[in-house]
C-alpha positions, 0 to 999 in steps of 0.5 A: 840393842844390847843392853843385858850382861847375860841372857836365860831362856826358860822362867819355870821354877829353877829358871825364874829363881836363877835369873833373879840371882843373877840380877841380886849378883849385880848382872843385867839379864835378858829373859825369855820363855820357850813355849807357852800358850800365852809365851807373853803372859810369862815374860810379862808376870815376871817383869812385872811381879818379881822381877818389877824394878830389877835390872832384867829385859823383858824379851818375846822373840828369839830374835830380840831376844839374842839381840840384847845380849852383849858380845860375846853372849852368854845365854842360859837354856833353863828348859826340859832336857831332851828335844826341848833343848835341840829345838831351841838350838836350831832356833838360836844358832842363826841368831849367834855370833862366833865365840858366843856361849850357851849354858845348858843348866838343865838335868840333859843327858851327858850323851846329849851333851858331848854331841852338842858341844862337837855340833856348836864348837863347829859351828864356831861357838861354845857349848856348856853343860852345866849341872846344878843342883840345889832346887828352888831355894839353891837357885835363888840363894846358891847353888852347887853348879857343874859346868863342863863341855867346852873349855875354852869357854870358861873363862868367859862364863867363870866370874857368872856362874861362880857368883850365883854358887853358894860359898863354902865357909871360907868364901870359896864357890860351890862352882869349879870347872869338871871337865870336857864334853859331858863331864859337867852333866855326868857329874850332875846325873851321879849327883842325883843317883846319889840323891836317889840313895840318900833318899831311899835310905832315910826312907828305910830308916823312918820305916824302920824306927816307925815301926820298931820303937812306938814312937810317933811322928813327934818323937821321930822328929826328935831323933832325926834333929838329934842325928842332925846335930852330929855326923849326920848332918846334912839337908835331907836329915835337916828336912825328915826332922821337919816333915815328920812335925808337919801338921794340918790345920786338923792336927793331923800329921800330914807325912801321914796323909801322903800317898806311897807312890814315889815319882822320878825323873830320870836322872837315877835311872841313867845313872844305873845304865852308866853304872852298867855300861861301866862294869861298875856296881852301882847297887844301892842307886839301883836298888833305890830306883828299883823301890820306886817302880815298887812303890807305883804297884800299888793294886800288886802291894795291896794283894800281896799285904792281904795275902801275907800280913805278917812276913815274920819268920815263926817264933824268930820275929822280935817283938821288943820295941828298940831302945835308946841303944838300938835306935843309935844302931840305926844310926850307925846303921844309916852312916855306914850304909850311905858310906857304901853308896858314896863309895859307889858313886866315886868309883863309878866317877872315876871309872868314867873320868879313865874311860873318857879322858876328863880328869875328874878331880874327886875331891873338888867335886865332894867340896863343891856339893857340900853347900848348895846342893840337895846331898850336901852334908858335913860327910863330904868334908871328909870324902873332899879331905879323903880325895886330897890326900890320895887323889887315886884313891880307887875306893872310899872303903880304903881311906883309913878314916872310912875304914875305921869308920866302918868298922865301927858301924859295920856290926850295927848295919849287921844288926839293923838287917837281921832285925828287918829280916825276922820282922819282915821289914822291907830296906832294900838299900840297907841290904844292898850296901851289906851285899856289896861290902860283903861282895867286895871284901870277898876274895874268893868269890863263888864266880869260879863256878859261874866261870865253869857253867859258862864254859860247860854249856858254852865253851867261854872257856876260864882263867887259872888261879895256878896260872898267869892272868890272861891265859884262857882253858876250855875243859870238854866236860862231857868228853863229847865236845870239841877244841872249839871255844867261843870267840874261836872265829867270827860267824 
C-alpha cells in the first residue's frame, strides 16, 4: 500500500532528525532501520516516542518498506558510507520500479558515488549523493545539502530536499544541485576538510591566547563572543565562546577536564589524497588532519613534554603577556590564516570540477554553506560575492577585497608565528597558511634545484628559463653519462 511521500532507511542521530523534518515540511515518510539487534525496537521507539502522531509509516521489511512508498519513490539511505550503503543496495533494488530515486545523505566516498550512479542509471533508476552537512541541530531544523549524481532525478527530488535546507535571509534554500557523478559528495568531503582546518585553527588559536595572556577560561570566552560579533562570525567561534564558559556542577571548567586526543572520520583524510591526486596543495587540511594523529600519541607527547619542558629559543622567548593590541593580532591572525585555507579548498574544487567535467559553480557552493552548515559564516558571503564576480576566479588570494584583506593581516599572521616559534608553541596551521602564501607568491622558487638533482641523479632532464615551455635538456653533469634520458623508452 503506498501511503508515504518519501521513504528514509536509517534512524541514527542524523537520520531520525532528517525524517522528523521531513514530516514538519508537510511529507509523509516511511521509515525503516538497516541492522539492529532488535531492528524492530528502533522503528518502534521512534513511532511511538518522537514520531507518535506524526505523519510517518512505521515499516520492518525491505519489502513493506519499498511497497508504501509512492511511485516514482524517492528513499533516503541515511547509513554508514562504505559496504554499508552497497549491502542495502543489493537488498533495494529487486524491490524497485523504473524512474524511482535513492538519495545517498550519508558522508560516502565520491569514487563510490560515480560508480553507483552508472550501476543504477543502468539498471534503470536513479542514484543521488547527497552531502549534508549541519549535524544534529541542521538535520532537524535545516541543513546545507549537496545533492549530485544523476541529473535527470532532480526535479523529482528538488521541492524535498529544498524544503528541509535552511534558508538564507531572503528565503532562498541552502540547497542547489552541484553537478554529476560524485560532484555532491566531492563537495561534501571538501566541506569537511574545510571544517577539519577551521577547527584546527580555532584550536591554535585558544592554544595560543591560553597561554600568552593569563586569561582563564571566562575571559577566553569573553574574546571569542567579541570576534563573534564581527568578521569572525561564523558557528564554530559562536560555540568555542560557549564551550569555554561550560562549567560542571563542581564549577570546574569542563573544557579543562577533556582528554587531547581528537578523533576523525575520515572525511579530512580523503580530502588530502583528492588534493594530492589533484597536484593541488591542500596543506592547512593536511596539516589539520596531521594534528590529530599527533593528538592519539599520547605516551610519545608525554616522553617528549619531560624530555624538553621548555621548547624556548634561549634569552629569545618573550615572556610579556599579549595585551589588547596583541590579542587582536590574533585576530587578524586567525582571519587571514582561514583565508588561506578557503583559498585552498576552492582552487582545489575547481581543479576537480576541470578534470571531471562537473561545472561546479563556486559561488553557489559558498551561498548554500552560509546557513545550516557546520563551516557556516558571514565569510562565505564574501567568497559567494568574490565568485559571482569572477566565476573563473583561480584563486581567492586574487579577489581585490581578499587582497586588501590580507595585506591587512598579513603582518599579524607574521607576527602571531614568530611569537609561537620563540615560546615553543605548537600551531602547525598557522604556519602552514604562512608557508603557502609565501610559497605562492614566490616567483623564483628553489625548484630549479630540485630539477637539477632529479636529472644529475636520474637524468629527468629541465626545462630553461631562456627557453619556450615544454622543451626538456638533460645535462651529463659527470662527463660520464649518456644521451639517455628517463622516459627515452618503455622498459
Amino acid at each position: 500500500m503506498q501511503v508515504s511521500d518519501i521513504g528514509l532507511i536509517g534512524l541514527a542521530v542524523m537520520g531520525e532528525n532528517l525524517a522528523l523534518n521531513l514530516e514538519d515540511k508537510g511529507y509523509t515518510v516511511s521509515v525503516y532501520n538497516r541492522v539492529h539487534p532488535d531492528r524492530e525496537s528502533v522503528v518502534t521507539r521512534f513511532i511511538e516516542g518522537r514520531g507518535r502522531g506524526k505523519r510517518f509509516h512505521g515499516t520492518y521489511t525491505i519489502e513493506e518498506f519499498v511497497e508504501s512508498v509512492r511511485l516514482p519513490r524517492k528513499i533516503m539511505l541515511m547509513v554508514k558510507a562504505g559496504d554499508p550503503v552497497d549491502e542495502l543496495l543489493g537488498q533495494l533494488v529487486p524491490w524497485l520500479s523504473p524512474g524511482d530515486v535513492i538519495i545517498d545523505g550519508g558522508n560516502s566516498d565520491y569514487h563510490d558515488t560515480e560508480r553507483r550512479v552508472k550501476m543504477l542509471e543502468e539498471k534503470g533508476f536513479y542514484f543521488i549523493g547527497a552531502g549534508i552537512s549541519g549535524g544534529e541541530e541542521g538535520a532537524l531544523h535545516g541543513p546545507s545539502i549537496m545533492p549530485g549524481g544523476s541529473e535527470m532525478a532532480w526535479p523529482l527530488v528538488k521541492d524535498i530536499l529544498q524544503s528541509i535546507a535552511a534558508k538564507l535571509d531572503d528565503g532562498s534554500p541552502c540547497c542547489e544541485w552541484i553537478g554529476a557523478g560524485g560532484a555532491g559528495h566531492y563537495v561534501k568531503m571538501v566541506h569537511n576538510g574545510i571544517e577539519y582546518g577551521d577547527m584546527q585553527l580555532i584550536a591554535e588559536t585558544y592554544s595560543i591566547l591560553k597561554r600568552r595572556t593569563g586569561l582563564d577560561n571566562d575571559g577566553l570566552g569573553d574574546v571569542f563572543e567579541q570576534w563573534n560579533r564581527g568578521e569572525l562570525n561564523s558557528f564554530l567561534i559562536e560555540i568555542t565562546s560557549r564551550i569555554l564558559r561550560y562549567k560542571e556542577e563542581n564549577g570546574d571548567y569542563l573544557l579543562d577536564h577533556i582528554l587531547d586526543v581528537a578523533g576523525q572520520k575520515g572525511t579530512g583524510k580523503w580530502s588530502v589524497i583528492a588534493s594530492l591526486d589533484e597536484g593541488d596543495p591542500l596543506t592547512l587540511v593536511s596539516e589539520a588532519v596531521f594534528a590529530r594523529f599527533m593528538s592519539a600519541l599520547v605516551e610519545e607527547r608525554e616522553r617528549a613534554s619531560k624530555q624538553y619542558p621548555s621548547g624556548k629559543v634561549g634569552d629569545m622567548k618573550t615572556n610579556i603577556p599579549l595585551n589588547h593590541e596583541g590579542i587582536e593580532a590574533v585576530r587578524d591572525a586567525l582571519y587571514a590564516a582561514k583565508l588561506i585555507s578557503y583559498a585552498q579548498g576552492f582552487s582545489l574544487m575547481r581543479r576537480a570540477s576541470e578534470r571531471y567535467g562537473w561545472n561546479l559553480d563556486l559561488g553557489t557552493i559558498a551561498k548554500i554553506w552560509r546557513k545550516g552548515c557546520i563551516i557556516r559564516s558571514v565569510f562565505l558571503e564574501r567568497i559567494t560575492r568574490a565568485f559571482h564576480k569572477n566565476s573563473s576566479l583561480e584563486n581567492l588570494l586574487f579577489d581585490a577585497f581578499f587582497h586588501e584583506k590580507m595585506e591587512d593581516a598579513l603582518s599579524a599572521l607574521r607576527g602571531v608565528i614568530v611569537d609561537c616559534v620563540f615560546n615553543g608553541i605548537a600551531a602547525p596551521c598557522f604556519f602552514a597558511a604562512l608557508s603557502y602564501f609565501d610559497n605562492l607568491r614566490t616567483l623564483d622558487s628553489s625548484a630549479n634545484m630540485i630539477q637539477a638533482q632529479r636529472d644529475y641523479f636520474g637524468a629527468h632532464t629541465y626545462e630553461r628559463t631562456d627557453t619556450e615551455r615544454g622543451r626538456f635538456f638533460h645535462t651529463d653533469w659527470t662527463g660520464e653519462g649518456g644521451k639517455t634520458v628517463s622516459g627515452t623508452y618503455n622498459v
